[in-house]
N, C-alpha and C positions, 0 to 999 in steps of 0.2 A: 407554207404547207409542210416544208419540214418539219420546222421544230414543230407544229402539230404532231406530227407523226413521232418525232421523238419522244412527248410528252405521251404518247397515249402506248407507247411501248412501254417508257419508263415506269408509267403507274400501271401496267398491267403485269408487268413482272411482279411489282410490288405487293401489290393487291393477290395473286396467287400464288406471294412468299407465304411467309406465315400471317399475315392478318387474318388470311382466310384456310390457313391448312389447321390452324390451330384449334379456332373452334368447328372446322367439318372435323377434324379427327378427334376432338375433344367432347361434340356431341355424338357423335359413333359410339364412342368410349362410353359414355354417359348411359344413353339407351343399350347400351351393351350388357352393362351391369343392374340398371333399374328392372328389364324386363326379364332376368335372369339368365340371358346368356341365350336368348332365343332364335337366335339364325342355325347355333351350333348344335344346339338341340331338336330342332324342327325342320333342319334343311331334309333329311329324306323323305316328309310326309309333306313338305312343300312341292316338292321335285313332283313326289306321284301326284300330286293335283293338279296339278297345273292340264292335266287330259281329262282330268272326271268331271262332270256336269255339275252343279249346284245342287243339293239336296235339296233347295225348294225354286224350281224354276218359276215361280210365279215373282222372285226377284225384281228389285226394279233394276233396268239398265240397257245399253243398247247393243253390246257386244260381249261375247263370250269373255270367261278368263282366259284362256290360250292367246285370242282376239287382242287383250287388253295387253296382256306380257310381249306379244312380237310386237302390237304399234309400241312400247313402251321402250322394247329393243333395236326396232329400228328407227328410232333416233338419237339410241345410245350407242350401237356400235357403231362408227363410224368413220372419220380418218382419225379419230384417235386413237385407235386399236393400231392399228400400223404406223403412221407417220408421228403419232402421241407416245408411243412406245417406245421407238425409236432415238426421237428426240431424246426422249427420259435416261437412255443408257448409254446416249454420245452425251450427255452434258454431265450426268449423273454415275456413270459408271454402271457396270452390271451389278451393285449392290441395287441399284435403283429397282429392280425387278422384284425385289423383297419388299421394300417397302409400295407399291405398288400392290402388292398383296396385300399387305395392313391394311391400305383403304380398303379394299374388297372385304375383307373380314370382316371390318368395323360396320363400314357402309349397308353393308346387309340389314344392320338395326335400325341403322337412318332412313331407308328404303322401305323397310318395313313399316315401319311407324309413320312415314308420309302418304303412302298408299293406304292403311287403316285411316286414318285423319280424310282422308278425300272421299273416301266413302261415307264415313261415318257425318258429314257435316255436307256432305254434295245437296244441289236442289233438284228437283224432280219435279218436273213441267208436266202441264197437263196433255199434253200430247207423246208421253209417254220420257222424250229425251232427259237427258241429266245432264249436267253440268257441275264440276268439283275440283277443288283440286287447294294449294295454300291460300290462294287468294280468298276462299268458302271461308275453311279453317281460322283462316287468321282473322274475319272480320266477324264471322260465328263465335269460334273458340275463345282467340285473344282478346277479341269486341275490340277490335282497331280498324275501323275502315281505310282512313289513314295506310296504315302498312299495308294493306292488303291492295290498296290501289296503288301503289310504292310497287310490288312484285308484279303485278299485270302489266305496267307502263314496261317493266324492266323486258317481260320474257315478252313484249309485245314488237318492242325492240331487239333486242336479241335472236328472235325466228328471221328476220331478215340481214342475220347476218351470220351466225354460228347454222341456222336454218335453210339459209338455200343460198349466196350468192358464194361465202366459203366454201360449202360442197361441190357447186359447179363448178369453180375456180379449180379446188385442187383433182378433181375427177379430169379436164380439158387437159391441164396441164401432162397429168400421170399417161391420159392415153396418148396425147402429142408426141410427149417422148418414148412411150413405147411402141407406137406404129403410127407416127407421122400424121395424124391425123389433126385438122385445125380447128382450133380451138373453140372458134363457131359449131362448126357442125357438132361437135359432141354436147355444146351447150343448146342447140336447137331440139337433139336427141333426147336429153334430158328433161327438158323443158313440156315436151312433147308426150313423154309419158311420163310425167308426173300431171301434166294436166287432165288425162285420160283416168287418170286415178282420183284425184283430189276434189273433183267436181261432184261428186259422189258423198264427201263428207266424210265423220268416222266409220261408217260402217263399209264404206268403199275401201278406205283405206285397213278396215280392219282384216276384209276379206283377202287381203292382196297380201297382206305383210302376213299373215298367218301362215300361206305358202312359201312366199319370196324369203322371206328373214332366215327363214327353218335350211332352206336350203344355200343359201348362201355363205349362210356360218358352217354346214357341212363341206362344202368346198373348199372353203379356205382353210377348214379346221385338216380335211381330207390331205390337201396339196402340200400343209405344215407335217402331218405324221408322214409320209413320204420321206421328205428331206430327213427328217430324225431318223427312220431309220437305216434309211441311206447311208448316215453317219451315225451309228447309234453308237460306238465306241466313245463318240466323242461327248454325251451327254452326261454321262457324271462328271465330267470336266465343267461343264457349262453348269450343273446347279452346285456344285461345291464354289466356284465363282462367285455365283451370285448371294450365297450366305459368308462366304469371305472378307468378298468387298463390302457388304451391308454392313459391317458390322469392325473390318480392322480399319479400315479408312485410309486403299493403300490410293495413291495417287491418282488423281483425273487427267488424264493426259499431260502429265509429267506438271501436275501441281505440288501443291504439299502435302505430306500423312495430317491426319484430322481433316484437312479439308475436303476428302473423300467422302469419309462418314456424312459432311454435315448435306453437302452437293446430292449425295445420293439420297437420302431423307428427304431433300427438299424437292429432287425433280422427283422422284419415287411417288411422294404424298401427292404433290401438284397432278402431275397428268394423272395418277391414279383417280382421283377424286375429280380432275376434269373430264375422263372415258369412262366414268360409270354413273356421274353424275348425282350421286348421291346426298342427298342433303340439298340440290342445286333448288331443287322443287318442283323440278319438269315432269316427270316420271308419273305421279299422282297425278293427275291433269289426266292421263290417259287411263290408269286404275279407275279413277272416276266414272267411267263409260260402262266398266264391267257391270254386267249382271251375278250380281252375287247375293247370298244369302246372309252373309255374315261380313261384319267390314274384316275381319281377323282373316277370313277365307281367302279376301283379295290380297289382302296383307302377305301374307304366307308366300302366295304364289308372286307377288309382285318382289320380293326381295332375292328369286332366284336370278331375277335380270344381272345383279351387280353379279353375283357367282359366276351367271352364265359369260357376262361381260368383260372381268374382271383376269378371275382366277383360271376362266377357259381361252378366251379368245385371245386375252392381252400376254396371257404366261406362254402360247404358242408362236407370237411372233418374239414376244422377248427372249424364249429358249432358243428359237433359232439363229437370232441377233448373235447369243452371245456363245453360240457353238462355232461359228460362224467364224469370228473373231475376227475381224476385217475393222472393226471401230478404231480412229487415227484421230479423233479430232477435225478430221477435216468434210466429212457428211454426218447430214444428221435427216430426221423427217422420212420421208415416201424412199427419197436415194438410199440409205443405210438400207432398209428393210428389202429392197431390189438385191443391192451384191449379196446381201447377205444369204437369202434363197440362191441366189448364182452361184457364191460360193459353196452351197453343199449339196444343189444339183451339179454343179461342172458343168454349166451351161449357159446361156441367156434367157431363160425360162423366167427366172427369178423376175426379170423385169415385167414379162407379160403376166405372171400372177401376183406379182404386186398391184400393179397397174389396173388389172379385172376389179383385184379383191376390193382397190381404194372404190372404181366405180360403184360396184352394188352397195359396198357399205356408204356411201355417200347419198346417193339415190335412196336408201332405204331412209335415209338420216332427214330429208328434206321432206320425204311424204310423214315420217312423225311429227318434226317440229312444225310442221302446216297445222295439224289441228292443235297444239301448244299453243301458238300464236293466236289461233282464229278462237280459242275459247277464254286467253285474253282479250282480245276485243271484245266480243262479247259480253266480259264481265262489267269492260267500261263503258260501252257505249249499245248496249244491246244486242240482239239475235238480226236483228234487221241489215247487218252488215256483210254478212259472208260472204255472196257472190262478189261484190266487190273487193273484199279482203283476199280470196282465193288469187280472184285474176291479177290482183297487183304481186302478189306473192309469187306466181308463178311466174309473171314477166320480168322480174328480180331474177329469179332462176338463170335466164338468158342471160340477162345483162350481170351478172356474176361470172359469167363464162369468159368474158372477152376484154375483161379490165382488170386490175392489177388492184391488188385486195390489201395488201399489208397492214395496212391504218384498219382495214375493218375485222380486219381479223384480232388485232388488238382489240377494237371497241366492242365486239360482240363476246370476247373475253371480258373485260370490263363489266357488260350488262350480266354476262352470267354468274359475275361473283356480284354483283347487285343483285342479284336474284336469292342467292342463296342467303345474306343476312336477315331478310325477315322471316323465312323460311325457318332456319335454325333457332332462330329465335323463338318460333310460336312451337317447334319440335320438342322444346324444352320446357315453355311454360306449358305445354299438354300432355306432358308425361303419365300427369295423371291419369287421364282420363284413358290415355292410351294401354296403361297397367291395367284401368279397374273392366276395359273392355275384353283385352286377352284374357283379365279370369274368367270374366263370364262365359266366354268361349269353349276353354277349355274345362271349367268345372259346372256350366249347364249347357250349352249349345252343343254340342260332341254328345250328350245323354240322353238328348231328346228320344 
């Protein structure tokens, strides 16, 4: 069982070195320059729609855009906004925060262009439902059945382990240590309302994350400006840091100069691109459900996720990580991000909104990857599965809580970067179509 466990650490380090930073950041890149640079030019009229209604509600789809963007972020913010963060600037240094932003920059056009594509190729049943997302795309688009059953197996896999049993796991853990609580009961708690939700399908879950997401990012975002300005002397400290270290490569806990640069790059790009998931293919799956008029409309609004994700929620706990300055090499994960609020409350606070913030972002993270998962199954084995896929899904939930995860937490990393190579792939060979739809967009759709 070991060296299992050895082997599926070792290749998931590997696999989220550069095998896989190079072409997520490399098709970021790509679509960044083909579509003209369209995250940076369209993020403000992205922003304001994300609240306006469709110009033509007669749309097909089962959930608003608002609807479509929180299920899509609550399963993207998650414990890797905090303990993903974290990690990245105890292994990576505080340049790591830099490049952590590239992905989000980048990732914006990967995101975008995945949520167009699952609209644009989604099927639409005759009882009104849809269903979309790479798996559509890639076996529409690319005409490869083949890969696109290659991503279903992957993300069908994956929901039960990046999707609920890892969530429970480190939510049990965080509140145990922060108020003693065992590890059962908060895995029963979760369990319990997530099935109170998820029984309902996406429009249960769309209804709930549309509230829950909105306010929970406001809390934690609330609880992080607090500490900042508590300490706000010390914040131009903390971003000259992190463009310092990004870029002179001064040591990792007393490594070598260069091996800075490279360490920060590599944890920077990795978790970045693991907490916003771009490119990964998950995200479209829930785009898919919107009711939209235009696949460019869901498009638009679906790539504020990574900004919201990325550049808002991730740069809050990394500014406060590295104002904080308590990193030694010797914590990393949920622990760093705890002292770290300690340290610039002057208190033990830090632990108790750490600890909050990992539950909700976790709980939200397991009600999205449930309909992920459930519209892989779906794709391979029909509609006629769900109540059964819900209940075992949920009962994972539990039993996540009360077992020791290590190995799965590697393999559901593993299936996530399984996921993303056909995905990137079919991002690329649909460029086209993905160009010749934005003009239509913007030079007849917008005139009508």
């Amino acid at each position: 069982m070991e060296s299992i466990n050895t082997f599926l650490v070792n290749f998931s380090n590997f696999l989220w070195g550069f095998p896989l930073i190079v072409p997520l950041i490399g098709t970021g890149l790509y679509l960044t320059i083909r579509l003209g640079f369209v995250q940076f030019i369209h993020l403000p009229r992205a922003l304001k729609m994300i609240f306006l209604p469709p110009r033509d509600e007669k749309g097909h789809g089962e959930i608003s855009h608002f609807q479509a963007l929180m299920t899509a972020l609550a399963a993207t913010v998650g414990t890797g906004n905090i303990a993903g963060v974290a990690t990245a600037i105890a292994m990576g240094g505080p340049g790591a925060m830099f490049w952590m932003w590239i992905t989000g920059l980048l990732g914006m056009a990967s995101k975008y262009s995945e949520a167009l594509l699952a609209v644009h190729y989604r099927d639409v049943h005759a009882d009104g439902t849809v269903a979309g997302g790479p798996m559509y795309y890639i076996a529409k688009g690319v005409k490869s059945k083949k890969l696109a059953i290659a991503f279903a197996v992957f993300t069908a896999i994956a929901a039960f382990g990046i999707g609920n049993m890892v969530q429970s796991n480190s939510t049990a853990e965080a509140i145990n240590g922060a108020f003693g609580v065992p590890n059962w009961i908060t895995g029963l708690c979760i369990t319990v309302f997530a099935a109170m939700v998820l029984i309902g399908g996406i429009k249960s879950i769309g209804r709930i994350t549309q509230i829950f997401v909105p306010v929970m990012i406001i809390l934690f975002m609330s609880a992080g400006m607090i500490a900042v300005f508590m300490n706000l002397s010390l914040l131009p400290f903390a971003v000259k840091t992190i463009f310092v270290h990004a870029f002179t490569g001064e040591a990792v806990w007393g490594g070598v100069a260069g091996h800075g640069v490279r360490e920060a790059m590599r944890y920077g790009l990795a978790r970045g691109l693991f907490s916003n998931e771009s490119g990964l293919g998950s995200a479209p799956i829930a785009a898919a459900a919107a009711r939209t008029d235009h696949p460019v409309t869901q498009a638009l609004i679906s790539m504020t996720q990574t900004f919201i994700d990325t550049l808002v929620v991730c740069s809050m706990t990394g500014i406060i990580i590295v104002m904080a300055d308590v990193a030694d090499g010797s914590m990393t994960g949920a622990k760093l991000s705890a002292a770290s609020f300690n340290q610039l409350f002057g208190s033990n606070i830090g632990g108790i909104i750490s600890a909050v913030s990992l539950a909700l972002f976790a709980y939200s993270t397991v009600l999205g990857w449930c309909y992920y998962g459930e519209k892989a199954i779906e794709y391979l084995f029909g509609s006629g599965h769900m109540v059964t896929y819900r209940t075992v899904y949920v009962a994972f939930i539990f039993v996540g809580s009360i077992v020791k995860l290590e190995s799965v937490w590697c393999f559901a990393d593993i299936m996530n970067g399984f996921m993303a190579l056909p995905n990137l792939f079919a991002l690329v060979f649909l460029a086209g179509t993905i160009k010749a739809l934005q003009k239509d967009y913007f030079e007849n759709f917008l005139k009508r």
